[in-house]
C-alpha positions in Angstrom: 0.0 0.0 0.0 1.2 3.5 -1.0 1.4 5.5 2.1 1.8 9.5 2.3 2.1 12.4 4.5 1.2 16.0 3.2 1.7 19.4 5.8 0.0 22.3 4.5 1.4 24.8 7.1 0.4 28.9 7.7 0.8 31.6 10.5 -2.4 30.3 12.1 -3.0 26.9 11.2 -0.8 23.8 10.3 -2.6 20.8 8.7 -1.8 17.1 8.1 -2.9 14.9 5.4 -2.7 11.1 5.7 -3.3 9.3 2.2 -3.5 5.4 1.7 -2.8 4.8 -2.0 -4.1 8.8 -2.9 -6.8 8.7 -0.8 -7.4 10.8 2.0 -8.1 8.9 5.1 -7.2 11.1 7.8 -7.1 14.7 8.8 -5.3 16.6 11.5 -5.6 20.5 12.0 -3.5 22.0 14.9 -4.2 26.0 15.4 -2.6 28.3 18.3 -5.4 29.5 20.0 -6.9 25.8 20.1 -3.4 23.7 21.3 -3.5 20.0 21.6 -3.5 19.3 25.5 -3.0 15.2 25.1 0.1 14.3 26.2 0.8 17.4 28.4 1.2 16.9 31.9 0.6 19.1 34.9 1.0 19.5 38.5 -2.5 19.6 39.8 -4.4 19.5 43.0 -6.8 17.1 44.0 -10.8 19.0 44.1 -12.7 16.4 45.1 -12.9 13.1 45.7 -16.0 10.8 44.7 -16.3 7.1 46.0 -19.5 7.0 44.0 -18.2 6.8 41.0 -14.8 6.1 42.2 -13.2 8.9 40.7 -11.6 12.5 41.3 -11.3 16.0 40.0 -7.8 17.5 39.7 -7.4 21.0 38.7 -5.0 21.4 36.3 -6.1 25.3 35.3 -8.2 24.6 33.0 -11.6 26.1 32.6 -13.2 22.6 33.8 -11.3 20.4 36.6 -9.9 17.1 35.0 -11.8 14.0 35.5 -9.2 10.8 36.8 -10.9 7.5 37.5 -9.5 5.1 40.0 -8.3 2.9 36.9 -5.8 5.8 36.1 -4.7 6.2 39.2 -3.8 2.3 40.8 -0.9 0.9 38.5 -1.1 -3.0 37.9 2.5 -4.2 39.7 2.1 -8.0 38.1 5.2 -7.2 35.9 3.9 -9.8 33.3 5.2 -9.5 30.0 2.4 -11.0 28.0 0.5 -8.8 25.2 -2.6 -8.3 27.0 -1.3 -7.6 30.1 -3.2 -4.2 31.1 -0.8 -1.5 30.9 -1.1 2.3 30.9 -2.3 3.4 27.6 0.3 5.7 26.4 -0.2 9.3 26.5 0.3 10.0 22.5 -3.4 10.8 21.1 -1.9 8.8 17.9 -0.5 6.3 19.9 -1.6 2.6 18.1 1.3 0.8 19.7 0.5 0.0 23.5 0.8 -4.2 24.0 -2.5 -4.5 25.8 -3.7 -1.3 26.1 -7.3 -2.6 26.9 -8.2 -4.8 29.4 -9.1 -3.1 32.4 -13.1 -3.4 32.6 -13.3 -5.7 35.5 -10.1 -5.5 36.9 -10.0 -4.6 41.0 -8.7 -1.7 42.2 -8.7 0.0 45.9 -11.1 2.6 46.5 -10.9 6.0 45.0 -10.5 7.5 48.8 -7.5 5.3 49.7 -5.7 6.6 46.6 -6.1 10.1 46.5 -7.2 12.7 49.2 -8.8 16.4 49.0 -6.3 18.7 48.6 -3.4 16.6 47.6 -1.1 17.7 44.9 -0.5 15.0 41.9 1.2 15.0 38.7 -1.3 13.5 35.9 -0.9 13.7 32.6 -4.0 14.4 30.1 -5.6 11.4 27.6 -8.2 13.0 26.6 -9.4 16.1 25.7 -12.2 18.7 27.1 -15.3 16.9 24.5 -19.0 18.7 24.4 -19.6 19.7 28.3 -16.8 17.6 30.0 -13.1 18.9 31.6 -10.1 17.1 30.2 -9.6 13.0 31.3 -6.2 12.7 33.2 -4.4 9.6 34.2 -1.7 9.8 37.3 0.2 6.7 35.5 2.7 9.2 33.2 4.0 7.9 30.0 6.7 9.1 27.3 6.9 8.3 24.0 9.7 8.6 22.1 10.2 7.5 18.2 11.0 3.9 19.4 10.0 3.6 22.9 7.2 4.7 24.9 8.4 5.2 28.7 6.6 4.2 31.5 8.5 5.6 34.6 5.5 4.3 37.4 5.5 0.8 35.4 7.4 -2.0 35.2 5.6 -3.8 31.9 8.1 -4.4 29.2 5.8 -5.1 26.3 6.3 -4.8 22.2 3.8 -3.6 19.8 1.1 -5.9 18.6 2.0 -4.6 15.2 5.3 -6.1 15.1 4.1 -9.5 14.0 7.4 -11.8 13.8 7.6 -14.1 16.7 11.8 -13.8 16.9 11.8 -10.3 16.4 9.2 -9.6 19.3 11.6 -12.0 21.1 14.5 -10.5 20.8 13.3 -6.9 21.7 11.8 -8.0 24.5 14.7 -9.6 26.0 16.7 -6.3 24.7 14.4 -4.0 26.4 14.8 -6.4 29.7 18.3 -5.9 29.4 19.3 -2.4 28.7 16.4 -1.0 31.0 17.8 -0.2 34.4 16.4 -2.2 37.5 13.5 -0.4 38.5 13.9 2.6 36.2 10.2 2.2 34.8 8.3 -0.4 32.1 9.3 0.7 28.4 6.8 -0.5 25.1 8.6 -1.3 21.9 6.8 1.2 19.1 5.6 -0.2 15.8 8.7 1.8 14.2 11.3 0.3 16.5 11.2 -2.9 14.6 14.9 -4.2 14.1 16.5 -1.3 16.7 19.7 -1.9 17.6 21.2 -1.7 21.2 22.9 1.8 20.5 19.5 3.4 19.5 17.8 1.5 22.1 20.5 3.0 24.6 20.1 6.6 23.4 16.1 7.1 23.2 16.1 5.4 26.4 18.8 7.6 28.3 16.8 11.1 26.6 13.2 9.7 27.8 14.7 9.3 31.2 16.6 12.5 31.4 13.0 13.7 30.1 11.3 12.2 33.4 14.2 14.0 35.8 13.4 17.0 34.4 9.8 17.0 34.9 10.0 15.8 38.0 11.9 18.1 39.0 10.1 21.5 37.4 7.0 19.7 39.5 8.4 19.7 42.7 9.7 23.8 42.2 6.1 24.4 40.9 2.6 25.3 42.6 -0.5 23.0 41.7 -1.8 23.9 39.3 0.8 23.9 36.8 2.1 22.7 33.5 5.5 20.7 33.8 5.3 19.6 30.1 3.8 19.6 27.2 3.8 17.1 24.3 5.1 18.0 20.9 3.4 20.2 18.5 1.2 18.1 15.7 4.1 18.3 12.8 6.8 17.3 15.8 4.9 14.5 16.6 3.7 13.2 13.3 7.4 12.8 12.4 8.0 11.2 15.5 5.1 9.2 15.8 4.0 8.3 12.4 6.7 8.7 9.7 8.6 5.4 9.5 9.6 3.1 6.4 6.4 2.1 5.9 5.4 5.9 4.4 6.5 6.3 0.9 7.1 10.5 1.3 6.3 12.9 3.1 5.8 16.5 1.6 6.0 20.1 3.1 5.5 23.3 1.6 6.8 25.3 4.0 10.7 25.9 4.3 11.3 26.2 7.9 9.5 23.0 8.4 11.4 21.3 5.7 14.2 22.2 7.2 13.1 21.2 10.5 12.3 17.7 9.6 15.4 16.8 7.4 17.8 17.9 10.7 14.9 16.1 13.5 15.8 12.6 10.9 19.6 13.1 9.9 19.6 12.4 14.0 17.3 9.6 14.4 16.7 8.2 11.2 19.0 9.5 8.1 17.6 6.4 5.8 14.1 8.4 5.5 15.4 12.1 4.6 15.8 10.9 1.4 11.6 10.6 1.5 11.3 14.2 2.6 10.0 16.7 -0.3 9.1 20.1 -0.1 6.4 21.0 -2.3 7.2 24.8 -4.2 4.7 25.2 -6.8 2.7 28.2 -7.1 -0.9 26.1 -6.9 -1.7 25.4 -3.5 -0.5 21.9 -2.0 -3.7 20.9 -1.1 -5.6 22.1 -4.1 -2.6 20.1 -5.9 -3.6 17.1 -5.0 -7.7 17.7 -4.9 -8.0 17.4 -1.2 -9.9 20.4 -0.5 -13.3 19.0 -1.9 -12.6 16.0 -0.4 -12.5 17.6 3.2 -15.5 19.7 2.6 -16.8 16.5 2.1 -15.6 15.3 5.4 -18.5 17.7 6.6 -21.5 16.4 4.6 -24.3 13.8 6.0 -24.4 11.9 2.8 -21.2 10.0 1.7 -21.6 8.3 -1.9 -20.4 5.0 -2.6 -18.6 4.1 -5.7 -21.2 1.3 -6.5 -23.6 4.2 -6.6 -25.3 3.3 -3.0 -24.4 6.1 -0.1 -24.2 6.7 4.0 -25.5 8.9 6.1 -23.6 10.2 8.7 -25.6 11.6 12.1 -23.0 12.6 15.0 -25.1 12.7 18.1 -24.8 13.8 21.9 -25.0 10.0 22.8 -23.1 8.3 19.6 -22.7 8.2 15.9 -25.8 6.3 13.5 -24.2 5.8 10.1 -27.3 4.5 7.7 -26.5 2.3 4.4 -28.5 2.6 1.4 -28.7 1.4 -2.1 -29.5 4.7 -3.7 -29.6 4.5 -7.6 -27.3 1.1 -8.0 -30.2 -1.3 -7.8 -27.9 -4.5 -10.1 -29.0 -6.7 -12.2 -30.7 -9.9 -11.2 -30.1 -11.3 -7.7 -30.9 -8.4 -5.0 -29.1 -10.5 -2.2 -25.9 -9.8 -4.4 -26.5 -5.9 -4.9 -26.9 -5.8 -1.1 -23.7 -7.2 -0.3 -21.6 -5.1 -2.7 -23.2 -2.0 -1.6 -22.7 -3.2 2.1 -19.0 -4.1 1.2 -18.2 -0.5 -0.6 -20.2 0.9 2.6 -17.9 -1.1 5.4 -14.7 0.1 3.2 -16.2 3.9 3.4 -17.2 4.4 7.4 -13.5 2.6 8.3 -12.3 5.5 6.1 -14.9 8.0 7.3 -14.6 7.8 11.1 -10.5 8.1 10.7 -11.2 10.8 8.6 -13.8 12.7 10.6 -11.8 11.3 14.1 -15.5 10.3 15.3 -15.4 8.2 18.4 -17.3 6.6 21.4 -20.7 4.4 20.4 -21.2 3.8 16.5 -24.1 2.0 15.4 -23.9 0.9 11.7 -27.4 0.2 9.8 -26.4 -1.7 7.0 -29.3 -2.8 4.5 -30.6 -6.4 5.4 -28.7 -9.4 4.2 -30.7 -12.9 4.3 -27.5 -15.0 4.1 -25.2 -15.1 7.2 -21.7 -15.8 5.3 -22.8 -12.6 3.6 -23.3 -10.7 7.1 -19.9 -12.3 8.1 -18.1 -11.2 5.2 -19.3 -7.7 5.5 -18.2 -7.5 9.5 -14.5 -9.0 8.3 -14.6 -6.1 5.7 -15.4 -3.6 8.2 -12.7 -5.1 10.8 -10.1 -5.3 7.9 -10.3 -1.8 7.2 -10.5 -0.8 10.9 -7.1 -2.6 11.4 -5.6 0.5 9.9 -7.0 2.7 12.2 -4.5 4.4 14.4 -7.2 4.5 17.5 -8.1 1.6 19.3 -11.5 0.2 17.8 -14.0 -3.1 18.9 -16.9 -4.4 15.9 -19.1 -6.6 17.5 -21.2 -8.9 15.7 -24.5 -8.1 14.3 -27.1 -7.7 16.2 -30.6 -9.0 16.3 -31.7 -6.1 14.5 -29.2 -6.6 12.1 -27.2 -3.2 13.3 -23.4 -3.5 13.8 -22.6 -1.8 17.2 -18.8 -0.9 17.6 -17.0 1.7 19.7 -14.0 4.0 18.5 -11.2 5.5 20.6 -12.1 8.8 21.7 -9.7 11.2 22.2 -10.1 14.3 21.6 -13.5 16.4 19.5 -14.0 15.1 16.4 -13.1 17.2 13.2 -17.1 18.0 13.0 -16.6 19.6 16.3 -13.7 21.0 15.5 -14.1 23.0 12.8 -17.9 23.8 13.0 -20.7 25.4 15.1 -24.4 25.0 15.9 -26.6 26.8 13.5 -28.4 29.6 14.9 -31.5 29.2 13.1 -31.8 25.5 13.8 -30.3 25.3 17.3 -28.1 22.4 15.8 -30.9 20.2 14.6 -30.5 20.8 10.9 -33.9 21.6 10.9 -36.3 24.8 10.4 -40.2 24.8 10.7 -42.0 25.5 8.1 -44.0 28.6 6.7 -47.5 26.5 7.4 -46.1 26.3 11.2 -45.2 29.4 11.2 -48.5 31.0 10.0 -50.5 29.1 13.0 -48.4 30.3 15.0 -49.5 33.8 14.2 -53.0 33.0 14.1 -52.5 31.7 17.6 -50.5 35.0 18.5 -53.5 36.8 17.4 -55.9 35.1 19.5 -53.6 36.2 22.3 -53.9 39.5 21.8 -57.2 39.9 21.1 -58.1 38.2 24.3 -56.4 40.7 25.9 -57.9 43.3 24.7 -55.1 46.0 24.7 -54.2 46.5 21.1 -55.9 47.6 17.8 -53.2 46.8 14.9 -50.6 44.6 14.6 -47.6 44.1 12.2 -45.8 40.7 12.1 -42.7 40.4 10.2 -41.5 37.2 9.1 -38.9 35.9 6.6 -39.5 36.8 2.4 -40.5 32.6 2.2 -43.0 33.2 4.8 -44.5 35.7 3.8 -44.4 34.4 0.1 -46.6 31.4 0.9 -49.0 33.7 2.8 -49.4 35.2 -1.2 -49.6 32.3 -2.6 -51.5 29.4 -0.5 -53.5 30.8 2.0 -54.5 34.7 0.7 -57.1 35.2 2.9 -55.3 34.6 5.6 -55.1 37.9 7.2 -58.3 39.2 5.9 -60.1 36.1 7.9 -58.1 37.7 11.1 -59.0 40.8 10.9 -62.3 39.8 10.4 -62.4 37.5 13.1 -60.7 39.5 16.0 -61.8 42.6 14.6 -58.1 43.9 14.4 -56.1 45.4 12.0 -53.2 42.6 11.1 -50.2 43.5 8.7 -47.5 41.5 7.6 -44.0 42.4 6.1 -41.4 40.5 4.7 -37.9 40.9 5.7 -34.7 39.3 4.1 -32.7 39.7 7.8 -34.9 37.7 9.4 -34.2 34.0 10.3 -36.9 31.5 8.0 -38.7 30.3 10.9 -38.4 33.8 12.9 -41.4 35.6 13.6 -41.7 39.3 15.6 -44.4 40.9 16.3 -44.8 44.6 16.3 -47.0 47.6 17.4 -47.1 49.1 14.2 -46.8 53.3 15.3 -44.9 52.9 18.2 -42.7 50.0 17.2 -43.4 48.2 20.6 -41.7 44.7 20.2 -44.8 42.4 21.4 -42.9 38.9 20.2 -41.6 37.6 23.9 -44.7 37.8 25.0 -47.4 36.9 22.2 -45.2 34.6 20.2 -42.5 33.0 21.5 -44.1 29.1 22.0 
């Protein structure tokens, strides 16, 4: 598989394109006045502890104090080196390397109150971000990655990447990293891109990531709770770091500084890859270049079409994501049960694809079109897990339900680009939807009926959106003739582009008096 990285990068805003054999399949955007806080970590102080939910807040000076469960607070001391061992997740948001990062639902742990107290000070470092309504998530058991290692100093795991698939080679690292790693210095996790390292580099990341810990350890003890004692590197830092191995065929900048930047960062770590380094210098944007842009407007739509000529819908939720499968215009030939799976194939292919793309995580439920035949169910679930291999973030596809939904659940990590990069509509309210001019029009005959059973006035004037007041014309022109008749008052209506299309005020129409809030508003 063809593999690239693209940096579009500007005063304001840096952005990363991820393409699997030139197409776009995921998107990072990092801008200063909305930094990346996963990875940091802080000297904070203890709020409040909760046995009921066996948690506590830290405040870490944020706007909202940071949520740490029990589970991130009580290390497991086993010491066993096998895969699913439960381990720390590491602190990268990318991270996809953690042996056994799952694993802890069920697992015992002391009570919340034994662990931490009110008022006490704690380092914890942040894994995920503030989402919706909630603070930051913190987790007290600190982890530093490096290019080849992640560093565990409150651990003693020594686990390899799951991704490293060559029984010798997982071997041999292991007993590398039990070797070289000092006695009781920490646990240490083999990355994906430390396959074949050698003792020297071992030696070297290791002795930096330690020196790292010593340092932070140390700023914490000079500093006051709350406090940042470090933050984790800035999106292009880490991408190169985390993601830019042998496995990515180029990586291209179009910035100079950054080129720069990147070609010194790997003449140090890596001087086999600079060669894979390009910066991009034609006048026509990057992006626009290589077509992306429409693409991640795209990234923004409900509907997603499907190259068989089928399509999703895409409906981000408070609670989770419903992703609907249709068959739209491609209806075959002959044998439905075979135009179902194809379209249900292309459509397991596309929401892989689409939830790395749009970083959607938490609860997804996946309503794929009916399929009689359960090999054809099956092979549509191993389509959807294949795909979801390649996802970067931890993901679980269960099997299909009763109800022939697919449920599965996506790391969440930090707001999705949807979030992100958009805002609730202030005509809808975020619903995507407006009432219509028939609504609207009872709702000023009800107004009406208000007012004339008070009593009080003798004209009004309602002004409502052109649309409105357009269907007034043209389906119901009696309309405010019957009023007037009816409530013996004198009604007027005017049309006015500024207003929202389901607004409606209403007016006195000499003195101006705005009547709405207490007439109309329903």
């Amino acid at each position: 598989m063809k593999r690239e990285i693209l940096m579009n990068t500007t005063a304001k805003e840096t952005r990363v394109a991820i393409l699997e054999d030139d197409v776009l399949v995921e998107l990072m955007v990092e801008r200063p006045d909305a930094a990346r806080m996963v990875g940091d970590i802080y000297k904070g102080k203890v709020e409040a502890v909760l046995p009921g939910i066996q948690a506590a807040f830290v405040n870490i000076g944020t706007e909202k104090a940071a949520f740490l469960h029990v589970s991130d607070v009580a290390l497991e001391e086993d010491g066993e080196d096998d895969d699913d061992a439960p381990v720390p997740v590491p602190a990268v948001a990318e991270e996809d390397d953690a042996s056994g990062g799952g694993g802890r639902r069920g697992k015992r742990y002391p009570p919340i109150q034994e662990v931490v107290k009110k008022g006490q000070d704690l380092v914890v470092q942040v894994s995920k971000e503030p989402i919706s309504t909630k603070g930051p998530r913190v987790t007290a058991n600190i982890s530093l990655p490096g290019r080849f290692l992640v560093y565990m100093p409150g651990s003693d795991h020594v686990g390899v990447s799951r991704k490293i698939e060559d029984k010798e080679e997982r071997a041999r690292l292991r007993a590398l990293a039990r070797e070289i790693l000092p006695e009781k210095a920490g646990g240490v996790i083999v990355r994906t891109v430390g396959e074949e390292l050698t003792r020297e580099t071992f030696e070297r990341e290791m002795r930096s990531l330690m020196s790292t810990w010593k340092s932070i350890q140390k700023k914490a003890t000079k500093s006051r709770a709350p406090a940042p004692v470090h933050r984790e590197a800035k999106l292009t830092s880490g991408i190169i770091r985390d993601l830019f191995s042998q496995k990515v065929d180029s990586l291209v900048v179009d910035q100079q500084s950054v080129y720069d930047e990147v070609r010194a960062y790997l003449e140090q770590v890596d001087p086999t890859l600079v060669e894979r380094v390009h910066l991009y210098t034609d006048s026509v944007p990057l992006f626009d270049a290589r077509e992306l842009e429409s693409e991640i407007r795209d990234a923004f739509q409900r509907r997603v079409n499907l190259p068989s000529g089928g399509y999703i819908i895409v409906e981000p939720t408070e609670a989770l994501v419903s992703i609907d499968v249709n068959t739209g215009r491609y209806t075959g030939k002959k044998d439905p049960e075979k135009t179902i799976l194809k379209t249900n194939v292309d459509a397991a292919r596309e929401i892989a694809r689409q939830l790395r793309l749009r970083d959607m995580g938490g609860i997804i439920v996946c309503d794929f079109i009916d399929m009689e035949s359960k090999q054809n169910r099956e092979k549509v679930l191993q389509e959807l897990r294949t795909h979801l291999a390649r996802d970067r973030a931890r993901t679980k596809a269960f099997q299909v339900s009763e109800l022939g939904l697919i449920e599965m659940t996506r790391q969440r990590v930090r707001p999705s680009l949807y979030q992100t990069q958009t805002e609730a509509c202030p005509t809808c309210g975020g619903t995507g939807r407006v009432f219509t001019p028939e609504t609207l029009v009872r709702r000023i005959e009800r107004s009406v009926r208000r007012v004339a059973s008070e009593g009080k006035e003798k004209a009004l004037q309602f002004r409502v959106h052109p649309e409105v007041a357009l269907y007034v014309i043209e389906e119901e022109p009696g309309f405010l003739r019957g009023l007037e008749k009816q409530f013996r008052l004198q009604v007027g209506l005017r049309d006015d582009p500024l207003m929202r299309p389901d607004e409606v005020r209403l007016l006195v129409p000499q003195s101006q008096v705005d009547l709405t809030a207490r007439y109309v508003s329903e």
